[in-house]
C-alpha positions as a printed NumPy array, in Angstrom:
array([[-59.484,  78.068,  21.631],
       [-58.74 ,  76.77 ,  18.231],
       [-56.708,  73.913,  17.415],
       [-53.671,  75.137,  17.297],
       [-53.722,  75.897,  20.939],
       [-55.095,  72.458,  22.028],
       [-52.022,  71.178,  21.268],
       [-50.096,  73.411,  22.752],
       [-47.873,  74.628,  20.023],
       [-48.587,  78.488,  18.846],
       [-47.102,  78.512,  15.87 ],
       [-45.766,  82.129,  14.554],
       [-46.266,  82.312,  10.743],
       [-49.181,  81.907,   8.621],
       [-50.596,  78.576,   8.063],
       [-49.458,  77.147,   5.101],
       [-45.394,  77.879,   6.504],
       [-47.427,  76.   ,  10.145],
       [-48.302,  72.776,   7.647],
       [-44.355,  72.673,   6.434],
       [-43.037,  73.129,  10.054],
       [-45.367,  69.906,  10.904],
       [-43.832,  68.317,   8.041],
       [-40.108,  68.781,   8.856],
       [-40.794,  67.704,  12.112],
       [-42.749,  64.212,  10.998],
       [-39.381,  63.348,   8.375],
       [-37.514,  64.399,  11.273],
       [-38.944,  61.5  ,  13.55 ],
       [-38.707,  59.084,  10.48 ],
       [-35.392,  59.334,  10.514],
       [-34.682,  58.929,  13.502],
       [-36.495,  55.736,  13.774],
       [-34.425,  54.326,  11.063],
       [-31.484,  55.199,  12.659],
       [-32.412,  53.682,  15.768],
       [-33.208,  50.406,  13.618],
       [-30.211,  50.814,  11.517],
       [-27.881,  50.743,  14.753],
       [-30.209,  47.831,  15.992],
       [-29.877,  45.857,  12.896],
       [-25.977,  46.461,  12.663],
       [-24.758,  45.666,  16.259],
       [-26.923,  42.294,  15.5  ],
       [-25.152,  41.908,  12.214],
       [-21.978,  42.342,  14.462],
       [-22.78 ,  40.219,  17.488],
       [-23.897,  37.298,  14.883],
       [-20.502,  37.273,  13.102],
       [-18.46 ,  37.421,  16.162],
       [-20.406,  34.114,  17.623],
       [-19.539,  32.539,  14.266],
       [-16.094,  33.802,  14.68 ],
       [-15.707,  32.162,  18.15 ],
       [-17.195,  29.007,  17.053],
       [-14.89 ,  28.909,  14.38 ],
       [-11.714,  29.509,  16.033],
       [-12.401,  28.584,  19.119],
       [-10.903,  24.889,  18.43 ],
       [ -8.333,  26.378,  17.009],
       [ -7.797,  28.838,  20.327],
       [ -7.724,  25.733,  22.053],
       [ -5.081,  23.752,  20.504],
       [ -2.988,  26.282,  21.491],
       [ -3.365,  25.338,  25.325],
       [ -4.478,  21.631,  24.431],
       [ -1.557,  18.89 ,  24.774],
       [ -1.381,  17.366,  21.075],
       [ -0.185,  13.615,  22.693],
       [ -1.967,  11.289,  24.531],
       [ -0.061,  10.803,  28.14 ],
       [  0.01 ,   7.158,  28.35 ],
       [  0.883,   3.569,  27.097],
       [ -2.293,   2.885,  25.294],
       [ -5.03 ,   0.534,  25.001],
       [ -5.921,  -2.582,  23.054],
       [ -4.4  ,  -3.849,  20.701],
       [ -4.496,  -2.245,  16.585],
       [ -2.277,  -3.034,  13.415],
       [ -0.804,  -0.919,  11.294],
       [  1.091,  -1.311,   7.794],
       [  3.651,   0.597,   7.482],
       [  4.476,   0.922,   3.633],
       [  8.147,   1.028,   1.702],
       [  9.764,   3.873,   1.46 ],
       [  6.768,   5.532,   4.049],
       [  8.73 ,   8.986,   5.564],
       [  8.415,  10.115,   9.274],
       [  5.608,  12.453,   7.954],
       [  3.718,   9.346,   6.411],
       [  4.22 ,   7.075,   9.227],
       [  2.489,   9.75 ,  11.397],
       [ -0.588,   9.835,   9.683],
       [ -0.824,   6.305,   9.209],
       [ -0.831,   6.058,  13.027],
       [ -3.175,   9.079,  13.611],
       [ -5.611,   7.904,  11.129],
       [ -5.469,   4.001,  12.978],
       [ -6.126,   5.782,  16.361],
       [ -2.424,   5.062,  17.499],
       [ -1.41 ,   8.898,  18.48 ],
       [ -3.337,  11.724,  18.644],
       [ -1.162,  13.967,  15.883],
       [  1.274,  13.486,  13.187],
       [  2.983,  16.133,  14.36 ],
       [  3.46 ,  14.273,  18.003],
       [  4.94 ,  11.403,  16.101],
       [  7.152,  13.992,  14.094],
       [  8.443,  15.541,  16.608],
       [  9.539,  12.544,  18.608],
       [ 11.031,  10.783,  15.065],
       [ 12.73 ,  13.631,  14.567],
       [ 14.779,  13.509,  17.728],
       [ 15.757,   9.595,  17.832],
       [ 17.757,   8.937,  14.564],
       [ 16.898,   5.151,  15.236],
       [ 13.834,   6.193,  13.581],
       [ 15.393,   6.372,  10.123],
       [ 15.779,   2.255,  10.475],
       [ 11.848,   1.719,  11.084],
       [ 10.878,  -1.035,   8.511],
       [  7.929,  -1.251,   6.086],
       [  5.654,  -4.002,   7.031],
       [  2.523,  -5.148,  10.346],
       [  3.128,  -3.781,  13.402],
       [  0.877,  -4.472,  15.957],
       [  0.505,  -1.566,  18.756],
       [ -2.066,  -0.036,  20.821],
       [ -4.769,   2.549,  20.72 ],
       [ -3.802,   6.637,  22.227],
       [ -0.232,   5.841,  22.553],
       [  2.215,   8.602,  23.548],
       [  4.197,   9.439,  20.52 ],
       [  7.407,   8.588,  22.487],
       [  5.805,   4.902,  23.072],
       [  4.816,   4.234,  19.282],
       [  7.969,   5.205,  18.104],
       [  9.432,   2.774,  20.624],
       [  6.851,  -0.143,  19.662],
       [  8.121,   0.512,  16.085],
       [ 11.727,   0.248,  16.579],
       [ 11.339,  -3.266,  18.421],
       [ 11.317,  -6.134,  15.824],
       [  9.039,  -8.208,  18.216],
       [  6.194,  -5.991,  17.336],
       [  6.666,  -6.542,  13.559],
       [  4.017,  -9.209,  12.073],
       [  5.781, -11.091,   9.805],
       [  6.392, -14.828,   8.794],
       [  8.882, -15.962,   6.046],
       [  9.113, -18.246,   3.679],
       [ 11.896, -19.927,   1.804],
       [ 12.074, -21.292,  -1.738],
       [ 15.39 , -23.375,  -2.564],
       [ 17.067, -23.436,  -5.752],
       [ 16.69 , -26.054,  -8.154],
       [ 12.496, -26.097,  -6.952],
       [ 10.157, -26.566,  -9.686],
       [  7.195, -24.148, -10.44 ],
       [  4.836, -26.526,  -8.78 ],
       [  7.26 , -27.48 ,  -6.092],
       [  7.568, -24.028,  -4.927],
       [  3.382, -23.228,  -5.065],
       [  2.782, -26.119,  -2.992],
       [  5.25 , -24.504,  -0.55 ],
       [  3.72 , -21.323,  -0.651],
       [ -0.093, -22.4  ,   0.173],
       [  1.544, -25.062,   2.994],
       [  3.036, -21.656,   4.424],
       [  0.812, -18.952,   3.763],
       [ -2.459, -20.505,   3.839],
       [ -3.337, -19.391,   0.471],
       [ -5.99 , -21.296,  -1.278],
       [ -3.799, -23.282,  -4.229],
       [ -6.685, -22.046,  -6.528],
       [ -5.415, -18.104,  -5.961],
       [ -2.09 , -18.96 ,  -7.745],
       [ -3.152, -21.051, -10.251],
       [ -5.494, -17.91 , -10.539],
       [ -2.651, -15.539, -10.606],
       [ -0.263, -17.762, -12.943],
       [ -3.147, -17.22 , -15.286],
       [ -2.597, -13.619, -15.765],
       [  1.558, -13.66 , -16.009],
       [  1.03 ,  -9.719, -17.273],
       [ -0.276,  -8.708, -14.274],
       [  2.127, -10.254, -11.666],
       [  5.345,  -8.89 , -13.478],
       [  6.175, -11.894, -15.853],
       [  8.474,  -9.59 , -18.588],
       [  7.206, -10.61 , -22.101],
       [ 10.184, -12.378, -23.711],
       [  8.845, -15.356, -20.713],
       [  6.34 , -15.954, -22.991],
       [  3.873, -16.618, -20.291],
       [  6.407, -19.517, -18.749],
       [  6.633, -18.506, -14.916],
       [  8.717, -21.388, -14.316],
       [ 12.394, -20.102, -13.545],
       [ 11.485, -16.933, -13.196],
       [ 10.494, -17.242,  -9.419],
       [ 13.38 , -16.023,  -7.19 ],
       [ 14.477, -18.912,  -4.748],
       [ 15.29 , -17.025,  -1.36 ],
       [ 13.799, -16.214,   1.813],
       [ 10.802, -13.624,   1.817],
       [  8.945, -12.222,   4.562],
       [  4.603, -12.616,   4.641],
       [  2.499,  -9.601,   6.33 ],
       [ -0.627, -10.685,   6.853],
       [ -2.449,  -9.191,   3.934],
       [  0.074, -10.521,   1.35 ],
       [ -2.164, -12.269,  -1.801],
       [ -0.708, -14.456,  -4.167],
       [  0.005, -12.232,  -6.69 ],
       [  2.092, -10.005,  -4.412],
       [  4.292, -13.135,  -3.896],
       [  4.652, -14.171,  -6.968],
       [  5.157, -10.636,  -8.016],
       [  7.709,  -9.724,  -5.551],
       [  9.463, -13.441,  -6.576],
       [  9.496, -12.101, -10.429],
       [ 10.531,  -8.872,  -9.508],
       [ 13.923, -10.175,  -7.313],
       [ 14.468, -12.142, -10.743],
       [ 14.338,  -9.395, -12.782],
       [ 16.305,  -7.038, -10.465],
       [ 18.993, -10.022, -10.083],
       [ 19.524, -10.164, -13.374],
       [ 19.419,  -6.413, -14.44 ],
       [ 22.59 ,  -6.146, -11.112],
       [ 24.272,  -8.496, -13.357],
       [ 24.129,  -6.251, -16.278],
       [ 22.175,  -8.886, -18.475],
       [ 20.16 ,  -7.081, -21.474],
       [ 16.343,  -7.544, -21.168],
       [ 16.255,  -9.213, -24.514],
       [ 18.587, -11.816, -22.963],
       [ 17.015, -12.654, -19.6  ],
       [ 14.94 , -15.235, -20.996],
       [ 17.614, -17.578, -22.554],
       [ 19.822, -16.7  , -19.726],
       [ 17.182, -18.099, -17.036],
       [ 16.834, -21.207, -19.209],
       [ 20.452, -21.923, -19.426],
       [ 20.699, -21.026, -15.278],
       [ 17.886, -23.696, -14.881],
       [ 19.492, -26.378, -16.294],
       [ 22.81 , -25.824, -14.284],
       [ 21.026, -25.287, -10.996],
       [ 19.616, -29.024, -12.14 ],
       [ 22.311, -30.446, -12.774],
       [ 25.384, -28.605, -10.363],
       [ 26.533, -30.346,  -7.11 ],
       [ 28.525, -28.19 ,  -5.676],
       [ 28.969, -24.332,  -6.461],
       [ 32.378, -24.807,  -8.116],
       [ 30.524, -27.167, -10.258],
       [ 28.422, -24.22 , -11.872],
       [ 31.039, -22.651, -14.089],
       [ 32.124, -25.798, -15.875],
       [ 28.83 , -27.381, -16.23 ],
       [ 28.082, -23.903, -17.745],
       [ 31.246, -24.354, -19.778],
       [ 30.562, -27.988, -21.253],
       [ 27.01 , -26.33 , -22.362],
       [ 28.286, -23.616, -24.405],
       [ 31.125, -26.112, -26.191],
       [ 28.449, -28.542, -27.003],
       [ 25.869, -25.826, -28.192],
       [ 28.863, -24.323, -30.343],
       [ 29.611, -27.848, -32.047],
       [ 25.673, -28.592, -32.958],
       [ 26.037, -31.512, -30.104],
       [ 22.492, -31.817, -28.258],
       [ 22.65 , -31.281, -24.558],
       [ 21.569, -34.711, -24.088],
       [ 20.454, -33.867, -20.351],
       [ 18.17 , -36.685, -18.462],
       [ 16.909, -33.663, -16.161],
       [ 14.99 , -32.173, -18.849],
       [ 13.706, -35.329, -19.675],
       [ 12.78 , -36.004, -16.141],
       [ 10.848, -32.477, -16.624],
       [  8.698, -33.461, -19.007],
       [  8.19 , -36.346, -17.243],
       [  7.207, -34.799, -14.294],
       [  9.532, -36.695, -12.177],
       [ 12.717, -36.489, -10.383],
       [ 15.094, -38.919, -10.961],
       [ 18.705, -39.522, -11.284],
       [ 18.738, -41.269, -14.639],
       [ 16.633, -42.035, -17.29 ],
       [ 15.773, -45.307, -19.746],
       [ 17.154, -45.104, -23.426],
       [ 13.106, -45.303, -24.482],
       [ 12.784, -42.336, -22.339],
       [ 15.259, -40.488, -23.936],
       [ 13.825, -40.528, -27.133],
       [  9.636, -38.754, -26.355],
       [  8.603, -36.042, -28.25 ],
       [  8.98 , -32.968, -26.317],
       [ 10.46 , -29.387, -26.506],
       [ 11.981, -30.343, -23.331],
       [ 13.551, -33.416, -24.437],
       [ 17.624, -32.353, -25.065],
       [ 18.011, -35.808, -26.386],
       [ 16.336, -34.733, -29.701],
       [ 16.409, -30.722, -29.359],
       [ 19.467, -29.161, -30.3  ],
       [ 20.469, -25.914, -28.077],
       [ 18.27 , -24.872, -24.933],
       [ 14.923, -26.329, -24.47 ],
       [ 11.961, -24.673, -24.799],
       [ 11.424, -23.204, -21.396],
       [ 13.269, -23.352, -17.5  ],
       [ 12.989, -26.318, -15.892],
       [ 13.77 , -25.199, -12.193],
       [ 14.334, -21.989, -10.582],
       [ 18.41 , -20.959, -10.557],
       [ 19.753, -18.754,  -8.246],
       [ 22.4  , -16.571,  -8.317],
       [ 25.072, -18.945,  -8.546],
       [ 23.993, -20.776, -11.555],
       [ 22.971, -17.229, -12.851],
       [ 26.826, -16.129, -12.654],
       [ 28.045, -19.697, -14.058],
       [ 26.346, -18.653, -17.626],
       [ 27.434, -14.979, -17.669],
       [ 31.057, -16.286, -16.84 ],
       [ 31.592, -20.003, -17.552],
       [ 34.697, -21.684, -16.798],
       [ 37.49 , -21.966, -19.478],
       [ 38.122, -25.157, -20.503],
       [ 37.804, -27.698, -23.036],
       [ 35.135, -29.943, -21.56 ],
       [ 32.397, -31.899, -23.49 ],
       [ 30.695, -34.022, -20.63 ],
       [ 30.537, -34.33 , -16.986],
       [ 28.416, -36.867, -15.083],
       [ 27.529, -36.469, -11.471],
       [ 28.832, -39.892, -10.403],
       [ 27.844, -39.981,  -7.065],
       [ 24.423, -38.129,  -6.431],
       [ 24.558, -38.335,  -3.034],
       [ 27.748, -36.195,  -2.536],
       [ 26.75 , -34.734,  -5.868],
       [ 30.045, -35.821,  -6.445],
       [ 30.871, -34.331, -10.507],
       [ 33.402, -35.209, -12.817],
       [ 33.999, -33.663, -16.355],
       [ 35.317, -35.488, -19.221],
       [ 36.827, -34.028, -22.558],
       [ 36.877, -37.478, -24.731],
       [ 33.883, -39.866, -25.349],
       [ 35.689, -42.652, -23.566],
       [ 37.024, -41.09 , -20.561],
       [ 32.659, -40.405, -20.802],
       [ 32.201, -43.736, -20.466],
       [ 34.511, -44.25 , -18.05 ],
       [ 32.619, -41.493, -15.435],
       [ 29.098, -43.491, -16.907],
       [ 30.682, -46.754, -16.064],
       [ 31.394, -44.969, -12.   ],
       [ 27.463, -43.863, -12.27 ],
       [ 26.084, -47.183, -12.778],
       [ 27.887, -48.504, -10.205],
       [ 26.005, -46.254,  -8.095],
       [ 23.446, -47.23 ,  -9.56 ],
       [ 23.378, -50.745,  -8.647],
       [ 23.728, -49.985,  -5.429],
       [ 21.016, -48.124,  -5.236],
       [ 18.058, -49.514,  -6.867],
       [ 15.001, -47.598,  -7.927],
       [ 17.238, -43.791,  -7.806]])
């Protein structure tokens, strides 16, 4: 038996078309190898992308059937600032981001519904950790969870009068505004000041978060100065003399109706070349308060001193308020040249046109005066 029939195939044709036969048949397996491996290779391809697939989506599939709020009241206790101006949108992610709720879009949704939440205030707010939307919203509308202490700075304080109030208050190291009064630039000081901060701090009542620096104080003081007198309609090349002018009625007013006169005797004795001849300015440069001054005293060499500067002195000597503000955009008609505060207890005023009926008010001071030694 010859080879051919050992393995059992008989083939019909010669042998060289037996050889090509063999030949066909070996590609044939090949191929069909590869194909198996091709299919092999692909459905792997296939099952690997669909496991990255569901990995990938899969938190996504499950948002759809996960609740996006947290159920409860909360935990612990967090702060959060909420800033000016912040929309529903912002407020959301500032309490997602601090742990508050567990979405924005929990918060949203809830804001969106109460129109109380238009009226939320920029500021602390101290609330808890995984609140219910519904329950942060209801923290933030409460004023009792609102962080805040206030301050108030009186008209008429000095510069130095009002920083002392501020670290007494705040707990502010003095050294951080003497820091910050250093660099008048950077906390809003407009040029024309001429690096003089004094006057140009806003006396009013302003509310502390706890994260407030000194320069955000004084910054936010400058800034209600600024915006005070810009309402007004003052031009910016004007603001400076303007809060110089204020300071020295705030000084020297005792009453509110006082303001527009004393405002008025200023501009008639600036228009006739007189000096102001004002013993608060000199008690400025002093660095004292008092209610009168000696005739020595009167005559120091200082750009504050009235006494020997014509006009408005060289910078504010207090900080005026709106009142005294007003008084120099709109004095009072009338032909006054003096007035003397002749009882400074009252603050009692009287205004005098004539250099005797002056000395006649003087003469009612000093008896004050006398009666009460040492003021």
């Amino acid at each position: 038996m010859n080879d051919d029939s050992m393995t059992g195939f008989s083939p019909p044709g010669p042998p060289g078309e037996r050889r090509s036969v063999r030949a066909v048949e070996r590609r044939r397996r090949i191929r069909s190898r590869r194909s198996r491996f091709s299919v092999l290779l692909m459905g792997g391809i296939v099952l690997a992308a669909a496991a990255l697939a569901w990995f990938t989506i899969r938190p996504l599939v499950g948002s759809f059937f996960e609740e996006d709020d947290y159920p409860g009241p909360g935990s612990g206790r967090v702060t959060v600032t909420i800033p000016q101006g912040a929309s529903g949108t912002a407020i959301g992610k500032v309490l997602r981001e601090a742990g508050v709720v567990k979405s924005a879009n929990a918060f949203i949704d809830v804001a969106r519904k109460d129109a109380r939440s238009a009226g939320i205030r920029p500021g602390v707010y101290a609330l808890h950790k995984e609140m219910s939307a519904a329950g942060a919203l209801q923290l933030l509308l409460d004023p009792a969870n609102r962080i805040v202490r206030t301050t108030t700075i009186k008209e008429g304080q000095r510069l130095t009068e009002i920083i002392d109030t501020l670290v007494a208050e705040t707990g502010i190291p003095k050294a951080d505004f003497q820091a910050a009064l250093k660099q008048p630039a950077e906390i809003g000081l407009p040029p024309q000041a001429k690096g003089r901060v004094e006057g140009w701090l806003f006396p009013a009542t302003y509310e502390m978060s706890p994260q407030v620096t000194a320069a955000d104080l004084l910054s936010e003081m400058i800034e209600r100065t600024t915006s005070e007198l810009a309402q007004l309609g003052v031009a910016s090349e004007k603001w400076n003399a303007v809060i110089i002018e204020a300071s020295l009625v705030e000084a020297e007013r005792g009453s509110d109706s006082d303001a527009p006169k004393i405002a008025r005797v200023f501009a008639n004795r600036i228009a006739q070349g007189w000096p102001l001849q004002l013993d608060t300015t000199v008690n400025y440069a002093l660095n004292r308060r008092r209610v009168a001054v000696a005739e020595k005293e009167t005559k120091i060499n200082s750009p504050y001193n009235t006494y020997r500067v014509k006009g408005l002195p060289v910078g504010a000597i207090c900080s005026p308020g709106a009142v005294a503000i007003k008084a120099v955009l709109e004095p009072a008609e009338g032909p006054w040249m003096y007035f003397v505060a002749v009882n400074p207890d009252t603050g009692q005023t009287k205004f005098a046109v004539t250099e005797g009926e002056f000395f006649a008010l003087q003469a009612e001071l000093n008896k004050w005066l006398a009666a009460n030694p040492g003021r």
